[in-house]
N, C-alpha and C positions, 0 to 999 in steps of 0.2 A: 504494500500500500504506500503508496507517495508520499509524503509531510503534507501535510496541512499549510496552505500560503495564505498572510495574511491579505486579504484583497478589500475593497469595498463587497462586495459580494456576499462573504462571511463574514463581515465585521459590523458593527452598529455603530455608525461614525460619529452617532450624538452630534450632526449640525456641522460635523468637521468635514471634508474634504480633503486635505493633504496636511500631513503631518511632517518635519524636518528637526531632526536634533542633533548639535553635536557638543563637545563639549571637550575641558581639557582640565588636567587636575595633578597634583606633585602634592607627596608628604614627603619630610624628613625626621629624621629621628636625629635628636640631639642630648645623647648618655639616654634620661628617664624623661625626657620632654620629643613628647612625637608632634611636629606643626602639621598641617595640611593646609590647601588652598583648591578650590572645585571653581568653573567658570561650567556651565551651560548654556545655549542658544537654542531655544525652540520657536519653530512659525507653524502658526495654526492657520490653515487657510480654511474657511468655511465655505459651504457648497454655495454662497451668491456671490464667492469669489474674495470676499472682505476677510481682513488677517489682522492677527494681533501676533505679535512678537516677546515671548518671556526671554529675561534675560536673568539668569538666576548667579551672583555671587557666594560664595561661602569659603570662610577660615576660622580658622582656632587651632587649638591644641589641647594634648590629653597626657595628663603629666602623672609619673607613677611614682606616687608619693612614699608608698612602700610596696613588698612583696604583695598584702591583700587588699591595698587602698589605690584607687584611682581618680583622679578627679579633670573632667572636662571642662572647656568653655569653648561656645561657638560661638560666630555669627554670619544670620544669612539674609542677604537683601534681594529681593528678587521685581524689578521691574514689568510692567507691561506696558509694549504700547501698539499703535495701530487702531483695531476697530472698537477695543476695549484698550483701557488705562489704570493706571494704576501701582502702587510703589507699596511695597511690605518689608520692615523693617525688625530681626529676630536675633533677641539672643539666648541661648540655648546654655544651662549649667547642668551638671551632672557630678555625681558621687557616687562609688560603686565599692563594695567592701566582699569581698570572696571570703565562703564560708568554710568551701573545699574547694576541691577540684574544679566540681563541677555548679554548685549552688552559689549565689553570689547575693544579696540584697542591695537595692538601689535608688536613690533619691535625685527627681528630676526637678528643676525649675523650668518654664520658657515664657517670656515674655514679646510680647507682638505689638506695633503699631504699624497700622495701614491708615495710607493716606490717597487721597484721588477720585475722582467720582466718574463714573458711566451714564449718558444721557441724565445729569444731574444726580443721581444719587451716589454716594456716599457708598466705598469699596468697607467690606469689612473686614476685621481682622478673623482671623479662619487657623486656627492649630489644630493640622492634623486633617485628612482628606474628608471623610464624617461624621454625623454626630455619635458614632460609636468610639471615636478615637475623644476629641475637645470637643469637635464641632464650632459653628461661629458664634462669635459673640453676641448676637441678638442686633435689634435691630435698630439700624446707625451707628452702633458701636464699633468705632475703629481702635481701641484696646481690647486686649487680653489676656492675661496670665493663669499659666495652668499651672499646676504642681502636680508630680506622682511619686507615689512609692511603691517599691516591689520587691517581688525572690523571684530567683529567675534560675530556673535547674535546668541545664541543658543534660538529653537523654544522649 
């Protein structure tokens, strides 16, 4: 049997027509400080031809304070322009404590500011794709701050 190709065909393009991504991205490790830096370029073309362009920024570093302590900081801004607008402004902390091997517990912060508006409304701030992860902030609201904590057992 042949692979499966993604085509418009079998795909449900949600209003999309052509999809383009590329992007580029470098970490280094420096002793117990890892940096990174991610650059992405995505164009949405929708099926009346009209496109918006993400432009997605990210860096930080994740520094290993000891053998079972880890502690993160990011941040990520991610632009839109074209037939939609709009600018998200995130920064991301983390702390992570290994219990063994394999179990770890872990405390998230992220906070969000969105700013720009589409046919006059107000873009909002959105952690996490949906409302099963943060979901958005309600409505007109361009902040928001989530917190989580966890165990986390990899099998």
């Amino acid at each position: 049997m042949p692979p499966l190709k993604l085509t418009l065909a079998n795909l449900d393009p949600l209003g999309e027509r052509d999809l383009r991504t590329l992007g580029i991205g470098a970490k280094y490790q420096f002793g117990s400080v890892l940096g990174y830096a991610l650059w992405t370029n995505t164009r949405l073309e929708n099926l009346d031809h009209s496109a918006a362009t993400l432009n997605i920024y990210e860096g930080g570093v994740v520094y290993q304070v000891n053998a079972p302590l880890v502690a993160a900081l990011g941040y990520t801004r991610t632009q839109v322009r074209g037939s939609a607008t709009g600018t998200w402004n995130q920064i991301n902390s983390s702390v992570e404590y290994s219990l063994s091997k394999r179990t770890s517990v872990y405390a998230l912060a992220i906070y969000q500011k969105a700013s720009g508006t589409n046919d006059g409304v107000p873009v909002q701030a959105m952690i996490g794709k949906t409302t099963s992860y943060f979901g958005n902030s309600g409505s007109d609201a361009q902040n928001q701050l989530a917190f989580r904590i966890g165990m986390r057992h990899r099998f």
